[in-house]
Structures are given as C-alpha cells and as structure tokens.
C-alpha positions as CSV (number, residue, x, y, z in Angstrom):
1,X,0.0,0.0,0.0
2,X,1.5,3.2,-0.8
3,X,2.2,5.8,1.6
4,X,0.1,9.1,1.5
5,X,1.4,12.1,-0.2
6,X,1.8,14.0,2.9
7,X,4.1,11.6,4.1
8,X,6.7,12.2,1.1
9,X,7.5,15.4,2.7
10,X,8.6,13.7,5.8
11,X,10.3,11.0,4.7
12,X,12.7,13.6,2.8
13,X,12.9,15.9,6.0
14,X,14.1,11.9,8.1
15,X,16.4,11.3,5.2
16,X,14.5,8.1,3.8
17,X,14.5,8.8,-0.2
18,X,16.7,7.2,-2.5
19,X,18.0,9.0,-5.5
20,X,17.5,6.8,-8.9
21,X,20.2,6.2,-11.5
22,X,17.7,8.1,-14.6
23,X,18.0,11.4,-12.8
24,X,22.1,10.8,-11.8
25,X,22.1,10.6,-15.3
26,X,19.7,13.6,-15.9
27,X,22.1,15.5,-13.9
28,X,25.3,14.8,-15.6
29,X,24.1,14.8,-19.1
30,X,21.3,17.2,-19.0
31,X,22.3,19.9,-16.6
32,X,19.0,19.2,-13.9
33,X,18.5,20.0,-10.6
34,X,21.1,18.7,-8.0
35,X,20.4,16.1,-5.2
36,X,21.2,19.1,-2.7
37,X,18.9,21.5,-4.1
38,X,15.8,18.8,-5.1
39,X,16.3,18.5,-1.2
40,X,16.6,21.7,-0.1
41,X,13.6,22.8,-1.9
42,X,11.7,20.1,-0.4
43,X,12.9,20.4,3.8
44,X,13.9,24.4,3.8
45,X,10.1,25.3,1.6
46,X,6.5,24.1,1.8
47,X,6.7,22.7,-0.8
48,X,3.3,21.8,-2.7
49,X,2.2,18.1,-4.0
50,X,0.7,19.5,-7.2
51,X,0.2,16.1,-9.1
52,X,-0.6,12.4,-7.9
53,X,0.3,9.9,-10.7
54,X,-2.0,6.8,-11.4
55,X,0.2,3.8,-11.0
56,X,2.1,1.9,-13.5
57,X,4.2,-0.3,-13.8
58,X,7.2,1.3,-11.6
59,X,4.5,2.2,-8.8
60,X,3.2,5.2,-7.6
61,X,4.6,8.6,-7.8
62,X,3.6,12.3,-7.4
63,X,4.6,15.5,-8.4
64,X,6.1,18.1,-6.0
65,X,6.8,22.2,-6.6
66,X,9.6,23.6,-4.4
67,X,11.5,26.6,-4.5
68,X,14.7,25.9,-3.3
69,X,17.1,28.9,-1.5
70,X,18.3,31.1,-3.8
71,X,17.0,29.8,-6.7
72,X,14.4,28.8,-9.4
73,X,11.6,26.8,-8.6
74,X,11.6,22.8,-9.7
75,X,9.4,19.8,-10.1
76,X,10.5,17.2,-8.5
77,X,8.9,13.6,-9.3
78,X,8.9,11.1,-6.7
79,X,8.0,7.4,-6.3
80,X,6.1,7.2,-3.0
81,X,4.5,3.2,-2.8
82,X,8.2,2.1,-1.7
83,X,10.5,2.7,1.3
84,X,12.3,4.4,1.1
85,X,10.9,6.9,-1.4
86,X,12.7,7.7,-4.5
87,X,13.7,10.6,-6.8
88,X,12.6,10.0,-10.3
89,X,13.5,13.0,-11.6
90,X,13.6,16.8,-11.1
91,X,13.4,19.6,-14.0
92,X,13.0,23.6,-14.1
93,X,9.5,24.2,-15.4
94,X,9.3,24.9,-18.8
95,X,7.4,28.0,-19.4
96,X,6.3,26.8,-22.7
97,X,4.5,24.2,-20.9
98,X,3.5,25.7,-17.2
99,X,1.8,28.9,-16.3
100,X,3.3,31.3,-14.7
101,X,2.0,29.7,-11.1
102,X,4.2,26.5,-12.1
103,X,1.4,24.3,-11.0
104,X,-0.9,23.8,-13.6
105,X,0.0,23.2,-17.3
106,X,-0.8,25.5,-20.6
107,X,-3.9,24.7,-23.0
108,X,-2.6,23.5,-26.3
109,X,-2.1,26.7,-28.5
110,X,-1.8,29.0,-25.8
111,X,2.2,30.1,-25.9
C-alpha cells in the first residue's frame, strides 16, 4: 500500500529517499536540478504536491513544486509506494508548458 502524499515530505525531512540512477544521469548529461537542491527545496520550503500519478508499472509517484534557497523553482517527481521513497526525476519548469503559477499546465495553443 503506498504511503500518503503528505508523508513524502517527511520521509525527505528523516532522510528516507533514494535518489534513482535516470536522474544521476539527468544531472550529468542534461544539466538538472542537483540532489542538494531537489532537497533543499523540499525540507527548507513548503513545498506543494501538485500532481498524484495513477500507478504503473514502476509504482506510484507524485509531483512536488519547491523553491529551493536562492533559486528557481523545480518539479521534483517522486515514487512514493516504496520505502524508502525515491527521486525520479527533477526539471526547471518549462514555461512553454507551465503557467506562470508553475502548477498547472498550458492549453494546447496557448504560448
């Protein structure tokens, strides 16, 4: 059974996350968010679950909007029906995509 959304928040704040190879890769190849700063932006902000995910195949996951110290906001996805909790991935919002609230995403057409 997966773990309520709420929970993600303070599993990161314990230190119970994992960090999965796709967004070590994502960070060396792709310039992405850090480990440090997906982290900060999650313990140091409120940060906001804006998105749970259906699940699939690799489980369950949501979406969370931080705004780390000194810096631009991020998504960060993370698997929550495991323990610990893993990082799938973390971007910048694309403002091609977002609106300006980086919560809710753009009607098609509407750049």
């Amino acid at each position: 059974m997966a773990e309520p959304p709420d929970s993600v928040i303070a599993a990161f704040r314990e230190r119970r996350y994992l960090v999965s190879l796709h967004h070590w890769e994502q960070v060396v190849m792709e310039d992405r968010p850090t480990v440090s700063r997906v982290v900060a932006g999650i313990v140091q902000d409120a940060p906001e679950i804006i998105r749970v995910y259906a699940p699939d195949r690799r489980g369950q996951a949501c979406l969370i909007l931080c705004f780390p110290p000194n810096s631009e906001p991020i998504h960060v996805v993370v698997g929550f029906d495991r323990s610990p909790m893993t990082i799938i991935t973390a971007y910048e919002p694309d403002p091609e995509i977002w609106n300006d609230d980086n919560r809710t995403e753009k009607e098609a057409g509407t750049t």
